[in-house]
C-alpha positions as CSV (number, residue, x, y, z in Angstrom):
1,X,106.3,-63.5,202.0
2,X,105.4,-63.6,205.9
3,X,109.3,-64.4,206.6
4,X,110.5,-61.7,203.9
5,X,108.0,-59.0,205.6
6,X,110.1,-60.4,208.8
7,X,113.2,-60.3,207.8
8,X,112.9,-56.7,207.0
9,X,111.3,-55.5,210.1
10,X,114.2,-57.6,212.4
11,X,116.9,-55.3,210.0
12,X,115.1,-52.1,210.9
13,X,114.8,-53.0,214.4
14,X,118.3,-54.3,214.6
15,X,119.4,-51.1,213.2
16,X,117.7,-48.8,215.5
17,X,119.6,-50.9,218.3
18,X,122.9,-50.3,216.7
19,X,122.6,-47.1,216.7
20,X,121.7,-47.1,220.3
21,X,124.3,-49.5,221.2
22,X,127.1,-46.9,219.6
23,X,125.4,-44.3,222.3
24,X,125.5,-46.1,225.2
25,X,128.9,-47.7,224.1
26,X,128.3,-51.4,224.5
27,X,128.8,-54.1,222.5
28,X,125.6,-54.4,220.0
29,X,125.4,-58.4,220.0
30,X,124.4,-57.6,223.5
31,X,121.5,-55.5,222.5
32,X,120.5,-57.6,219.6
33,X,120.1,-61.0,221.8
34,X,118.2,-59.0,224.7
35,X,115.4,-58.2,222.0
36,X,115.5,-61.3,220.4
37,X,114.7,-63.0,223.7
38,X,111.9,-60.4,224.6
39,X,110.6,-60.7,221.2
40,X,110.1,-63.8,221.3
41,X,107.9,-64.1,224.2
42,X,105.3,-61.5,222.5
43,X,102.0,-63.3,221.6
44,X,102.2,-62.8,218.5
45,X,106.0,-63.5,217.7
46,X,107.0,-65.6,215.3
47,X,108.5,-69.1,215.5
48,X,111.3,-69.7,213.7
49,X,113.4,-72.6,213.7
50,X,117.5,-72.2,212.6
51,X,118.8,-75.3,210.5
52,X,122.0,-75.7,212.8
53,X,124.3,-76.8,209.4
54,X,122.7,-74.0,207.7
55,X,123.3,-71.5,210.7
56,X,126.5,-72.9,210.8
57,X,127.4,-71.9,207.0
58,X,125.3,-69.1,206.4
59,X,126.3,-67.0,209.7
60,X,129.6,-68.2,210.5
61,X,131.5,-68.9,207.1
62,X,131.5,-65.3,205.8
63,X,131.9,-63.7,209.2
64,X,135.2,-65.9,209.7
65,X,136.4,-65.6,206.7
66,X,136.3,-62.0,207.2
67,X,138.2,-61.9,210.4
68,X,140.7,-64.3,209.1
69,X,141.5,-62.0,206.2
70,X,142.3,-59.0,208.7
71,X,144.2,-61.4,210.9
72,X,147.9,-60.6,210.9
73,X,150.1,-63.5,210.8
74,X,153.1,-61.8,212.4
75,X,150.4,-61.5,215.6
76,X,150.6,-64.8,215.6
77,X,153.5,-65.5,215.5
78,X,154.1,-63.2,218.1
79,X,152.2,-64.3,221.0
80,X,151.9,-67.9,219.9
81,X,152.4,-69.3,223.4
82,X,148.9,-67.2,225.1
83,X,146.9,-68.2,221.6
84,X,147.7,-71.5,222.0
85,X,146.9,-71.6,225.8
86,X,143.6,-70.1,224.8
87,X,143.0,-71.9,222.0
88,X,143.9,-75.3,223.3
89,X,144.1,-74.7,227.1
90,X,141.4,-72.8,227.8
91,X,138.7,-74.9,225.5
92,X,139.8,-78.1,227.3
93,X,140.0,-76.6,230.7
94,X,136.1,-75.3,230.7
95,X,135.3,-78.6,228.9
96,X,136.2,-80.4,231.8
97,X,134.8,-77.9,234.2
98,X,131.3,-78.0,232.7
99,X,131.8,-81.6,232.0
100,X,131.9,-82.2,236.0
101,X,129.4,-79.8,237.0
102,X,126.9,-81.7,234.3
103,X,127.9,-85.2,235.1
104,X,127.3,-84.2,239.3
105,X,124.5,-81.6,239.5
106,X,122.3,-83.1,236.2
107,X,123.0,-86.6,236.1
108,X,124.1,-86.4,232.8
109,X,126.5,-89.1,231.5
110,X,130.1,-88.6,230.7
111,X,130.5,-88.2,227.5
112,X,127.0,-86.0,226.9
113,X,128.9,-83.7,230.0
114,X,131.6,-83.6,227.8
115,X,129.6,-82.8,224.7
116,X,128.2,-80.1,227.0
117,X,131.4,-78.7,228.2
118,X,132.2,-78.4,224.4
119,X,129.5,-76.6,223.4
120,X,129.6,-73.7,225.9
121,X,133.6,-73.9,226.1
122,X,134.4,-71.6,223.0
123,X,134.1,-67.7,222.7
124,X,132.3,-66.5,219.2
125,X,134.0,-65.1,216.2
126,X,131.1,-63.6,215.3
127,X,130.6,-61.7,218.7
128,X,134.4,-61.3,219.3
129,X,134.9,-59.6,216.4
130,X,131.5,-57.6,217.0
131,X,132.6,-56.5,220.5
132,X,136.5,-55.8,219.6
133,X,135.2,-53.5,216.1
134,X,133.5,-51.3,219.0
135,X,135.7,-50.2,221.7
136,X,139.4,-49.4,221.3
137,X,141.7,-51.5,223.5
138,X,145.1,-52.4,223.3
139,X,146.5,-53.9,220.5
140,X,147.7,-56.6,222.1
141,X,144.5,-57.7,223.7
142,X,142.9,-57.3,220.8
143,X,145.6,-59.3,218.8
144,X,145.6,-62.3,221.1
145,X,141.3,-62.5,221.3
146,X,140.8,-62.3,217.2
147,X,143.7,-65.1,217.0
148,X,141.7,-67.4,219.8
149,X,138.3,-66.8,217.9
150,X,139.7,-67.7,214.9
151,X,141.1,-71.3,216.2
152,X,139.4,-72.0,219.6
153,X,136.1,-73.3,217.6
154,X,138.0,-76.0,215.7
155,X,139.3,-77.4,219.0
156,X,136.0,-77.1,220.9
157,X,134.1,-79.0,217.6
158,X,136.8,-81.9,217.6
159,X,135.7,-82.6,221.0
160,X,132.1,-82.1,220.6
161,X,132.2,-84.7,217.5
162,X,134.1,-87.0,219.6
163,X,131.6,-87.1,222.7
164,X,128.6,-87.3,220.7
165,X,129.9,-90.2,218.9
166,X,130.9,-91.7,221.9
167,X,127.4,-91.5,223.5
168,X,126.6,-93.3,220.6
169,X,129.0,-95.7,221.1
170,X,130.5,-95.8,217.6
171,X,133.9,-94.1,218.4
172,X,136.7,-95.9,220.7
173,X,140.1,-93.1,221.3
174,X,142.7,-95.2,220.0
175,X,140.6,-95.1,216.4
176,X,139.6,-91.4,216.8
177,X,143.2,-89.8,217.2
178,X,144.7,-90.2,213.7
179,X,141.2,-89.3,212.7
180,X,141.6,-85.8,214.3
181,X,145.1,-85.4,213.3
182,X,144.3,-86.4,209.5
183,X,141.5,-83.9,209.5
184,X,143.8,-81.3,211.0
185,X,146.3,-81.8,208.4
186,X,144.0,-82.2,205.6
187,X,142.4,-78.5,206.8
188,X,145.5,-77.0,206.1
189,X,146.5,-78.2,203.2
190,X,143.0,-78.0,201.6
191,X,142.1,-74.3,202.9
192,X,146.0,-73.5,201.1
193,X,145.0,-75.3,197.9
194,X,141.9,-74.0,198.2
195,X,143.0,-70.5,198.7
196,X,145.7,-70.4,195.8
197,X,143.0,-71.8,192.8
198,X,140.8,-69.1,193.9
199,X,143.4,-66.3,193.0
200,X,143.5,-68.0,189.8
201,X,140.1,-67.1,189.1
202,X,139.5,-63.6,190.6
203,X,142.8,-62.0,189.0
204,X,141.0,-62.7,186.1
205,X,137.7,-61.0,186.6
206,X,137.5,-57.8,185.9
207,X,134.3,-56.8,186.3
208,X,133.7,-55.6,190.2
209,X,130.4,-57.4,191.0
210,X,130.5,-60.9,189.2
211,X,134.3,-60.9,191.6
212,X,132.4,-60.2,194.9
213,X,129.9,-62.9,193.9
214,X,132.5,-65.2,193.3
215,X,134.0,-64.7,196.4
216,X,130.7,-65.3,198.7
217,X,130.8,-68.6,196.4
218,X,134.1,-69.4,197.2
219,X,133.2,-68.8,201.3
220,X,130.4,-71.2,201.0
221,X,131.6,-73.7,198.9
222,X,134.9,-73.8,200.9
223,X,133.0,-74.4,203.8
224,X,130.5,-76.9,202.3
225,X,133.4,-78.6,200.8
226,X,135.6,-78.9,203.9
227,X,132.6,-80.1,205.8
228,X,131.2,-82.7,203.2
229,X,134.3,-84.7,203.0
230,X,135.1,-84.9,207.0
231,X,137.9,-82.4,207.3
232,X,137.8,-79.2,209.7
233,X,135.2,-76.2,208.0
234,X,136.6,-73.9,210.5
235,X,140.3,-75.5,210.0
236,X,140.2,-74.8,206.2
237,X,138.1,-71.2,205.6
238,X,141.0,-69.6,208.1
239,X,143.6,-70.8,206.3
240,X,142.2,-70.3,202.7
241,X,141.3,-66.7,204.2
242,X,145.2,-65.9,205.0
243,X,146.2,-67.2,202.0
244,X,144.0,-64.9,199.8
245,X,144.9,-62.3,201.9
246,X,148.7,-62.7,201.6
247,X,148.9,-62.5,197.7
248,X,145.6,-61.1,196.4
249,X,146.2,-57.4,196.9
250,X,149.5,-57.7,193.8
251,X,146.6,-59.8,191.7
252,X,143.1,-58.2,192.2
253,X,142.4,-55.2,190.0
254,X,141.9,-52.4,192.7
255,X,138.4,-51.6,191.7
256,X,137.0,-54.9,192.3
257,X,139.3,-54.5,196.1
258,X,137.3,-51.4,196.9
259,X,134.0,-52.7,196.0
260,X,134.3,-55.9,197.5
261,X,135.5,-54.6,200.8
262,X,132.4,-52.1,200.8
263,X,130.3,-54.8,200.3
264,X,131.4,-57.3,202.7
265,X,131.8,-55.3,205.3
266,X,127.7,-55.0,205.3
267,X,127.2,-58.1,204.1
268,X,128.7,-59.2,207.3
269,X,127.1,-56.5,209.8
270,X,123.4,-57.8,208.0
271,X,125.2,-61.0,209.0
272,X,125.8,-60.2,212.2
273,X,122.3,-58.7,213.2
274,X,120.1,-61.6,212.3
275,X,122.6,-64.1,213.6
276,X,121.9,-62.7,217.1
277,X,118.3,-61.8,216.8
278,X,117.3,-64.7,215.6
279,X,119.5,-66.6,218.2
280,X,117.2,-64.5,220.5
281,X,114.0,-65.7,219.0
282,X,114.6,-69.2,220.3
283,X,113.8,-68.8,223.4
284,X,110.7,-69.7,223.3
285,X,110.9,-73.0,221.6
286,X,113.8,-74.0,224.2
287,X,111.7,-73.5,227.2
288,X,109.0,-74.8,225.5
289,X,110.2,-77.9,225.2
290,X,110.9,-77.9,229.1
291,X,107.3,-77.2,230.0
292,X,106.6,-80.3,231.5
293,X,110.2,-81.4,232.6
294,X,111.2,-79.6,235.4
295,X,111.6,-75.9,234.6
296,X,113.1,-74.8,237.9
297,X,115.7,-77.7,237.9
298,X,117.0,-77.0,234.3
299,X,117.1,-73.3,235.1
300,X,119.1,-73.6,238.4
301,X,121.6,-76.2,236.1
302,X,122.1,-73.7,233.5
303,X,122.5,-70.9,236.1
304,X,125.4,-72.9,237.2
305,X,127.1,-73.7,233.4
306,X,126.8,-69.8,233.4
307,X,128.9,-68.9,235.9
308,X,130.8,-72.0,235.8
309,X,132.1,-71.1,231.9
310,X,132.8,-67.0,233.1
311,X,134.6,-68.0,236.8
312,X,136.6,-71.4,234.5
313,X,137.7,-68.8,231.6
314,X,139.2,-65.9,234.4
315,X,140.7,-68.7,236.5
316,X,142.4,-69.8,234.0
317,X,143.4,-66.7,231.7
318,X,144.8,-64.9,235.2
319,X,146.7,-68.3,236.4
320,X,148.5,-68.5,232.8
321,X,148.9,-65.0,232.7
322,X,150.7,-65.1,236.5
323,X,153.0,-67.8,235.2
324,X,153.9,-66.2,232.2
325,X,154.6,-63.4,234.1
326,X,157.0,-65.1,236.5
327,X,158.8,-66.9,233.8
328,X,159.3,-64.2,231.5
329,X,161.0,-62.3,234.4
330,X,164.4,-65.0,233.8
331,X,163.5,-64.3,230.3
332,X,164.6,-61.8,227.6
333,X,163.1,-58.8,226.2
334,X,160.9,-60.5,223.9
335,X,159.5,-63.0,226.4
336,X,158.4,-60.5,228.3
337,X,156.5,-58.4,225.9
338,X,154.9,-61.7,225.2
339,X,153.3,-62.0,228.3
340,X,149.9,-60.2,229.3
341,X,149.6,-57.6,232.3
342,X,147.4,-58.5,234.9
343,X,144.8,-56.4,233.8
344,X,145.2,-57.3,230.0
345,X,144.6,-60.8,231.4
346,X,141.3,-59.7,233.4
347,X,139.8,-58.0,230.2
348,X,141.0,-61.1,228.2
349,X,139.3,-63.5,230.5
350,X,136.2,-61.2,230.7
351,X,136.2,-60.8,226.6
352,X,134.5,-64.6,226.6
353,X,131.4,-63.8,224.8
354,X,129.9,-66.9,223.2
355,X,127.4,-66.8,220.1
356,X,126.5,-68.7,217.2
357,X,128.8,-71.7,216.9
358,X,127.5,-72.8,220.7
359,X,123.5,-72.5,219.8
360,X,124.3,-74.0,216.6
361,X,126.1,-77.1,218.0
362,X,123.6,-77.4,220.7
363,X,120.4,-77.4,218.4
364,X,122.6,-80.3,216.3
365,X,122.5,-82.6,218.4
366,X,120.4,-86.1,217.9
367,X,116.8,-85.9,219.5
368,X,117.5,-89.4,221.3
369,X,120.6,-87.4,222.7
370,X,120.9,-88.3,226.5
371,X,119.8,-84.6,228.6
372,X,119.3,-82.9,225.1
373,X,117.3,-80.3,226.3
374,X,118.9,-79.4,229.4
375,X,121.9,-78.8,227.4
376,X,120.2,-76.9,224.4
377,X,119.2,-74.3,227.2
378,X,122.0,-74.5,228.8
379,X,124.0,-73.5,226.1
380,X,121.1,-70.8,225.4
381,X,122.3,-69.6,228.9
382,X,125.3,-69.3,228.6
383,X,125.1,-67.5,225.2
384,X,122.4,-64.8,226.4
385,X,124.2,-64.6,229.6
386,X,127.6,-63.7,228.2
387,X,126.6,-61.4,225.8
388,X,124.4,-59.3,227.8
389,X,126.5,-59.5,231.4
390,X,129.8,-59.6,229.9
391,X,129.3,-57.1,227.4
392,X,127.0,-54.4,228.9
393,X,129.8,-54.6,231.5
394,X,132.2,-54.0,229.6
395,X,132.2,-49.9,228.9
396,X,132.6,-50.1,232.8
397,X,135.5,-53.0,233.6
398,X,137.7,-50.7,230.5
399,X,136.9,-47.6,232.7
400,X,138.0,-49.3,235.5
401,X,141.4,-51.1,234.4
402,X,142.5,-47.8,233.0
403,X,144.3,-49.6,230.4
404,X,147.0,-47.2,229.0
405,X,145.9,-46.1,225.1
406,X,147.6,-48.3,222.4
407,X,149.1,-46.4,219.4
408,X,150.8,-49.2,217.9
409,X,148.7,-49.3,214.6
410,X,148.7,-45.7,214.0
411,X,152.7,-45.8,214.6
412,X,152.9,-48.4,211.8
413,X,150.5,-46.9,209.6
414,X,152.4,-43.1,209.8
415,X,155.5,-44.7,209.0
416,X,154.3,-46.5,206.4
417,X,153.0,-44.1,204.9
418,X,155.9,-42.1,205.0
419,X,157.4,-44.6,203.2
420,X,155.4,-45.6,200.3
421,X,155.0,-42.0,199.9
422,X,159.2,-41.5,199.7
423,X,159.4,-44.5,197.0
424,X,156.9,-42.8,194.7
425,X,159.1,-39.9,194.7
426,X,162.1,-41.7,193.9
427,X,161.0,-43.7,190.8
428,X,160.2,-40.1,189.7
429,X,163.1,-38.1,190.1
430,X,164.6,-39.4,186.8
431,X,161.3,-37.7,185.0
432,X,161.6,-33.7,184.0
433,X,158.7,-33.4,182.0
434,X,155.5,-30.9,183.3
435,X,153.7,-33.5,184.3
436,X,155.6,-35.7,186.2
437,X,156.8,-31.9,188.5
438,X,153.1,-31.9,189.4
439,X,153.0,-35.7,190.3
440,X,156.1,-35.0,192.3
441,X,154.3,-32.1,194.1
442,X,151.2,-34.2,195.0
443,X,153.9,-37.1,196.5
444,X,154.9,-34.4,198.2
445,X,152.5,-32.8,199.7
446,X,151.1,-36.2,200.7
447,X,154.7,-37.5,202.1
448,X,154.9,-33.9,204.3
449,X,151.7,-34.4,205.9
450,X,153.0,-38.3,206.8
451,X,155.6,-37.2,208.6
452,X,153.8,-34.3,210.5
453,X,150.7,-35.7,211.4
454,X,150.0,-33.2,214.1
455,X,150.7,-30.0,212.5
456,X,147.5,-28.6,210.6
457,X,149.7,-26.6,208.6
458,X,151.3,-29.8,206.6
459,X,148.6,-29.7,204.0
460,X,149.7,-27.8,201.1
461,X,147.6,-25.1,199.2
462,X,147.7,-27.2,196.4
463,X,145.5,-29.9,197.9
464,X,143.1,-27.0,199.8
465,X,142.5,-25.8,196.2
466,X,141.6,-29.1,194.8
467,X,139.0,-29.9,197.2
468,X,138.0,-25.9,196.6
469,X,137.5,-27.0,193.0
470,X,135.6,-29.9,193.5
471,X,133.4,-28.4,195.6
472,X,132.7,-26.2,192.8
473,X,132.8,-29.7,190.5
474,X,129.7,-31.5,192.5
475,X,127.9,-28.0,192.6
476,X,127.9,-28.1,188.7
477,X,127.4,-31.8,188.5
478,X,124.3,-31.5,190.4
479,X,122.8,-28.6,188.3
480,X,123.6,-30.7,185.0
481,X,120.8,-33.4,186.3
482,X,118.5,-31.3,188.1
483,X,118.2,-29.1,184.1
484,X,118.1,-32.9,182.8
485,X,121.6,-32.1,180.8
486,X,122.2,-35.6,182.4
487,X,120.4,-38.7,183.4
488,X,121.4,-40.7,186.5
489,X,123.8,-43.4,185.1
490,X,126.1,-40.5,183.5
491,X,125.5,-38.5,187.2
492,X,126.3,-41.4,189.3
493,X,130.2,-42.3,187.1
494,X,131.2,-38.7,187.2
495,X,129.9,-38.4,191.3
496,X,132.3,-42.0,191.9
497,X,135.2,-39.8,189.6
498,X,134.6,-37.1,192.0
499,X,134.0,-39.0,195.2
500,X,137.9,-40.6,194.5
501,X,139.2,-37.5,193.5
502,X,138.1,-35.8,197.1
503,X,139.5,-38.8,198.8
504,X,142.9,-38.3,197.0
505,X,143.2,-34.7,198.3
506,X,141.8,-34.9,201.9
507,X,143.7,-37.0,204.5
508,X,141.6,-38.5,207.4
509,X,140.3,-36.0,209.8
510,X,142.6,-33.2,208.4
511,X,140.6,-30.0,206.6
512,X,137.7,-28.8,204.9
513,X,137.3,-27.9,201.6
514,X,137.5,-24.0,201.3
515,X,134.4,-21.7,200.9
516,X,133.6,-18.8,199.1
């Protein structure tokens, strides 16, 4: 009951900081970890301890999945050559950068250096997609950051795996390449098989809530799955996430769509908050176990992983980016659109926040590990570090780069609208009865506003009247309970009737219903 009572106070108190972040316009991960990390030094804070497999599933499963399904293959596709520089570049350069500062400065062996290097090396879905949700940057940055969150983890884990077992001694490299490149293999093609047998079952549920439950089954077992049977968790729930996405709009009924999307999308901010707050909260327990080992020592070394991870992401993001640059200029058009400006490259290489999947890989390692707890609050460091100096700073660093305002998903959005509006209307222009003349005039109205999305004039009378009338609609709904004509459950299906009905006739942003 103690952790329940808890678990609703960290939600209130998260939420109170959310609001606050939105005010001062920083990223709220930032927020959320500061508090956990005061909290947690109060006397009479609590201890808890995360389960790094559970953390692991529980936190970072849904929240990937998530991001996955809004990732857009074409983006890909499309800047391929800086995601994979990111993704695969980027992870192994820090790696090794850490990786020698903890081998020289700690005295740690090689391959727990490495292990090190591996846990700090990638930046957090979870706080990437956090950070990216909040402020409005350039579609191109913001394409090229989801796509390295999404695979970056996978590479950085491959590693990890590798240098534990090696500090084990149980793993030789000869044996443990066709291991990796079975387990990437077997990712995709699981997360695909996967992915497909789940669209088999959700086009045939009809009922709203038993499909969102099955689909928060389907995340975790995917995950569990992929993770009990050696292959790549990260790997497989991307790729059985794009393959939902790409052929369950034509299959899910488009009631379960709407509800499932409203309840994921808090699902995953509740999610979110305790993932970081509780990431906070272990503080305590990291620097407790340090008491008598040399606090000042192990905080000087993870001072240095700190700012070795931030200066090794920037070096490297601004040198690829100056290459790029200087081979795209004996390149065509599309190479050079490829490659990022200079100061998309200095907001890329800032945008490193790490999170979850770093604390989580550092708590999992074996208690006989060699310089475990050095590294656990190292990693601590760097996570805590990142989020709070990288992402309070960053209201400031966007003012500063004056980064010119990216329209590019409103263009697409406006012409397809336009579009989907103008093929309505022409598989009804063979229809003359009544009816069909008034769903011709709602097409139209709808299709004049797409194309003149700054005039305020566009919206017809006809849709000004409708949201008139169901002004009048909810005033009479209302009376009908308050008199007790009604109970609840008959209020609450004709509010949703009316609720859609609104939605229908107002366009984002564009008028009021009329008064009286």
């Amino acid at each position: 009951m103690a952790l329940f009572e808890l678990t609703l106070v960290l939600l209130l108190i998260a939420v109170a900081l959310t609001a606050l972040s939105r005010r001062l316009q920083v990223p709220y991960p930032s927020l959320l970890a500061l508090a956990g990390a005061g909290i947690a030094f109060l006397p009479f804070a609590p201890t808890i301890e995360i389960d790094p497999e559970l953390a692991l599933a529980l936190f970072i499963a849904p929240v990937l999945l998530d991001a996955a399904y809004d990732t857009s293959l074409r983006d890909l596709n499309r800047y391929r050559l800086p995601l994979v520089l990111l993704a695969l570049g980027a992870v192994v350069f820090t790696t090794a950068a850490v990786a020698l500062v903890g081998w020289t400065m700690a005295g740690l062996p090689i391959a727990a250096a490495i292990a090190l290097g591996a846990i700090v090396a990638p930046p957090d879905a979870v706080a990437a997609s956090a950070v990216l949700g909040q402020f409005k940057v350039p579609h191109r940055v913001t394409a090229i950051l989801q796509g390295e969150s999404l695979l970056n983890d996978a590479t950085a884990l491959l590693i990890y795996r590798m240098a534990v077992s090696a500090a084990a001694g149980s793993i030789l490299l000869s044996s443990a390449i066709p291991v990796i490149l079975m387990s990437t293999v077997g990712s995709l093609a699981a997360g695909y098989v996967l992915g497909r047998l789940s669209l088999v079952t959700l086009s045939r549920i009809r009922d709203p809530a038993s499909g969102t439950v099955v689909q928060f089954a389907g995340t975790f077992g995917v995950w569990i799955l992929a993770d009990r049977i050696g292959l790549s968790a990260i790997i497989t729930i991307v790729v059985y996430a794009m393959t939902i996405a790409r052929t369950a709009p034509r299959r899910m009924p488009a009631r379960n769509r709407v509800s499932s999307y409203s309840v994921w999308e808090t699902a995953v901010f509740v999610l979110n908050v305790l993932a970081f707050v509780l990431m906070g909260l272990q503080a305590r327990l990291i620097v407790g176990r340090l008491a008598e080992q040399g606090q000042v020592e192990a905080f000087v070394f993870a001072a240095a992983v700190l700012a070795v991870v931030i200066v090794s992401r920037l070096v490297w993001v601004l040198g690829c980016g100056a290459i790029m640059r200087w081979l795209a200029s004996f390149g065509d058009a599309d190479r050079q659109a490829e490659a990022p400006s200079f100061r998309g490259g200095v907001l890329i290489g800032w945008c490193g926040m790490r999170g979850l999947v770093t604390l989580a890989a550092a708590f999992a390692l074996p208690a006989d590990f060699p310089g475990r707890d050095p590294i656990v609050l190292a990693a601590f460091s760097v996570v805590l570090g990142t989020l709070v100096l990288q992402g309070i700073s960053l209201k400031p660093l966007l003012r500063l780069l004056r980064l010119d305002p990216d329209e590019t998903i409103d263009r697409e959005v406006a012409q397809a609208r336009v579009a989907i509006m103008q093929a309505a209307l022409e598989v009804l222009s063979g229809k003359t009865s009544n009816a069909a003349a008034v769903v011709r005039e709602q097409f139209a109205a709808q299709r004049t506003i797409a194309e003149n999305p700054e005039d305020a004039q566009a919206a017809t009378e006809y849709d000004r009247l409708r949201l008139y009338a169901i002004k009048s609609q909810r005033d009479a709904l209302e009376q009908l309970r308050i008199d007790g004509t009604i109970g609840d459950e008959a209020y609450h299906r004709l509010e949703e009737e009316i609720d859609w009905s609104e939605l229908a006739a107002s366009p984002p942003g564009r008028f009021q219903p009329l008064t009286t």
